[in-house]
N, C-alpha and C positions, 0 to 999 in steps of 0.2 A: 456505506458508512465506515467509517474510520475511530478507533481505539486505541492509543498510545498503550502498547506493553513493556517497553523499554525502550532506551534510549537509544534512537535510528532505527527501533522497528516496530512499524505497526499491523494490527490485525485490518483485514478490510473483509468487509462482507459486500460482494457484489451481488447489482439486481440484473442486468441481463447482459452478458458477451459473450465468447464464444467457449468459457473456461467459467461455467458460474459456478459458485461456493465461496470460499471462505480461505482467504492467501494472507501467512504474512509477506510485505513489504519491506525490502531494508533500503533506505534512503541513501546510505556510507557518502558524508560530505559533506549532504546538502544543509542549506538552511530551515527547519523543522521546527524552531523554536514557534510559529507562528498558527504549528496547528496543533488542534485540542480534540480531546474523546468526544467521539460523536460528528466530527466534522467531516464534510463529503469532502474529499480531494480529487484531482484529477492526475494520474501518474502517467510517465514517458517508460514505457519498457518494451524490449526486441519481441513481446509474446512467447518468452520459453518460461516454464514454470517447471522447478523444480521439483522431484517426485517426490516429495515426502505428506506427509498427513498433519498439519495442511498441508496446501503446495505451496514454496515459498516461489514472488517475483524478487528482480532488483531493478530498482526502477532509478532510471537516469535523472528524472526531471519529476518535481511534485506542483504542484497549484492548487491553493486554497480556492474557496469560494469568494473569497474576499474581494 
């Protein structure tokens, strides 16, 4: 599930990969206007997560459920 915290970055809470917990995402770009608190997305990112608490991703590419 996906949380808008600010503008180009959201909270996601994952249910199973290889990195589970709780990442923000920063979008820097893309088109965002489309997704809302709560909505499940699908991101494009290299797999490196940055070590902070949370971890943050960036992620290339998003897709709504839509």
């Amino acid at each position: 599930m996906v949380k808008e915290i600010e503008k180009d970055c959201f909270l996601v809470s994952s249910r199973s990969d290889q990195y589970p917990g709780v990442y923000y995402v920063y979008f820097g770009g893309n088109d965002i206007s489309r997704v809302n608190a709560g909505d499940e997305i699908r991101i494009l990112w290299d797999g490196s997560v940055l070590e902070t608490e949370p971890g943050q991703i960036y992620a290339d590419m998003i897709q709504t459920g839509e």
